[in-house]
C-alpha positions in Angstrom: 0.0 0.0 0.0 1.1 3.3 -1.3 0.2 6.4 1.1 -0.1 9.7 -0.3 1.0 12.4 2.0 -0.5 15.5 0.8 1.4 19.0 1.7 -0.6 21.9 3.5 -0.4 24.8 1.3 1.8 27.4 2.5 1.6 30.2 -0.3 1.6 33.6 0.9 -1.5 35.4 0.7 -2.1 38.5 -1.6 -1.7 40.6 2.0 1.9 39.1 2.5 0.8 36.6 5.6 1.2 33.1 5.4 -1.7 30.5 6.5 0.4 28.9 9.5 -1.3 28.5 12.8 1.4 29.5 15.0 1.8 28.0 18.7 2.4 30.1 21.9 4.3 33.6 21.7 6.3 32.9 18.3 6.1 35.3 15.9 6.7 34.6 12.2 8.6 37.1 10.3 10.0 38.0 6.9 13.2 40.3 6.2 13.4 42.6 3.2 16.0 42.5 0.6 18.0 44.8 3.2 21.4 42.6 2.5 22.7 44.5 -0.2 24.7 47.4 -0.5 23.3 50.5 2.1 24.3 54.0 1.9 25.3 56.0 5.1 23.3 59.3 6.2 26.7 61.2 5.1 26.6 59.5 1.2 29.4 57.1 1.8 28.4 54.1 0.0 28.7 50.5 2.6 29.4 47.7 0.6 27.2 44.4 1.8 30.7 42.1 2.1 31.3 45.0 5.2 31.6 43.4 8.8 28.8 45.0 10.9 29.0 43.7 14.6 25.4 43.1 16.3 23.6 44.6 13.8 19.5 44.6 14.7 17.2 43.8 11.5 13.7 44.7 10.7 11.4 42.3 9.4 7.5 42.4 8.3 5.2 40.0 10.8 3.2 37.8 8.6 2.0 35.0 11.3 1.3 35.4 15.5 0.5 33.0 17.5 -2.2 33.2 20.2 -1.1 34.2 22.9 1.0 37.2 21.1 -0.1 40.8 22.7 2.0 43.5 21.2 1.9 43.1 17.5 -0.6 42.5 14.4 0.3 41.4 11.0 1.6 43.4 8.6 3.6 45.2 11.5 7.2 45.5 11.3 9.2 44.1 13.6 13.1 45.1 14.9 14.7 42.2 16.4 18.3 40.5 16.1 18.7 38.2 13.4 22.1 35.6 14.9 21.1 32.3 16.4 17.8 33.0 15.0 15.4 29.5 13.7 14.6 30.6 9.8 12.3 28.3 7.3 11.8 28.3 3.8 8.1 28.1 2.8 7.2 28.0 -1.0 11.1 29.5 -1.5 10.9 32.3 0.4 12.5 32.5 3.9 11.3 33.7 6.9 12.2 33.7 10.6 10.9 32.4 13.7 11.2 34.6 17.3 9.6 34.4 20.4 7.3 37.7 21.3 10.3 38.5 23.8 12.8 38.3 21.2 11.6 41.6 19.4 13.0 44.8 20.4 10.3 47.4 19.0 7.6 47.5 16.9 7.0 50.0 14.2 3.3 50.1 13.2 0.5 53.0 12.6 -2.2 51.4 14.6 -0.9 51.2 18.0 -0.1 54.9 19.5 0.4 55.1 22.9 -1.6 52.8 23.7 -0.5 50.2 26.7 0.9 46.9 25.7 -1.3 45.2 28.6 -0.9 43.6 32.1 2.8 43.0 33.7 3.3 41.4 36.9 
């Protein structure tokens, strides 16, 4: 007997989220094309083969899990990209972080508004 295992379809919606139902506080992200060459606020031109220690990243959310507080999809996201779980769904790559692994959040719907309950 021959068992067909069929693939859940993981093709990015026209919105840029991905129909994955996430688990806990992770946080699915995607990162720009921000690996190329950058230009410095004085002009000088960066090469991307230049050494940057510790350098934070910004990435676009595109799946939460439930029990995620501080951010929607579609938000981006500053976190640090080392040591950092990444998958490649339908050949684009993305990166897996815990809510706590984020640094800020950049997004036009939340103001001042409080992030919720600490302890």
């Amino acid at each position: 007997m021959s068992s067909a295992v069929e693939s859940p379809d993981t093709t990015p919606r026209p919105d840029g989220s991905v129909p994955i139902r996430l688990l806990h506080d992770r946080v699915l992200v995607r990162q720009g094309s921000e690996d190329g060459e950058r230009t410095s606020t004085g002009g000088i031109l960066i090469p991307a083969t230049a050494q940057v220690g510790r350098r934070l990243a910004w990435a676009r959310v595109v799946a939460v899990g439930p029990n995620v507080r501080s951010m929607e999809l579609g938000d981006r996201v500053l976190f640090e990209p080392e040591d950092r779980g990444s998958v490649e769904l339908q050949g684009i790559d993305y990166v897996l972080l815990r809510e706590r692994d984020v640094h800020a959040v950049a997004s036009a719907h939340h103001g001042d508004a409080s992030t919720g309950l600490y302890l």
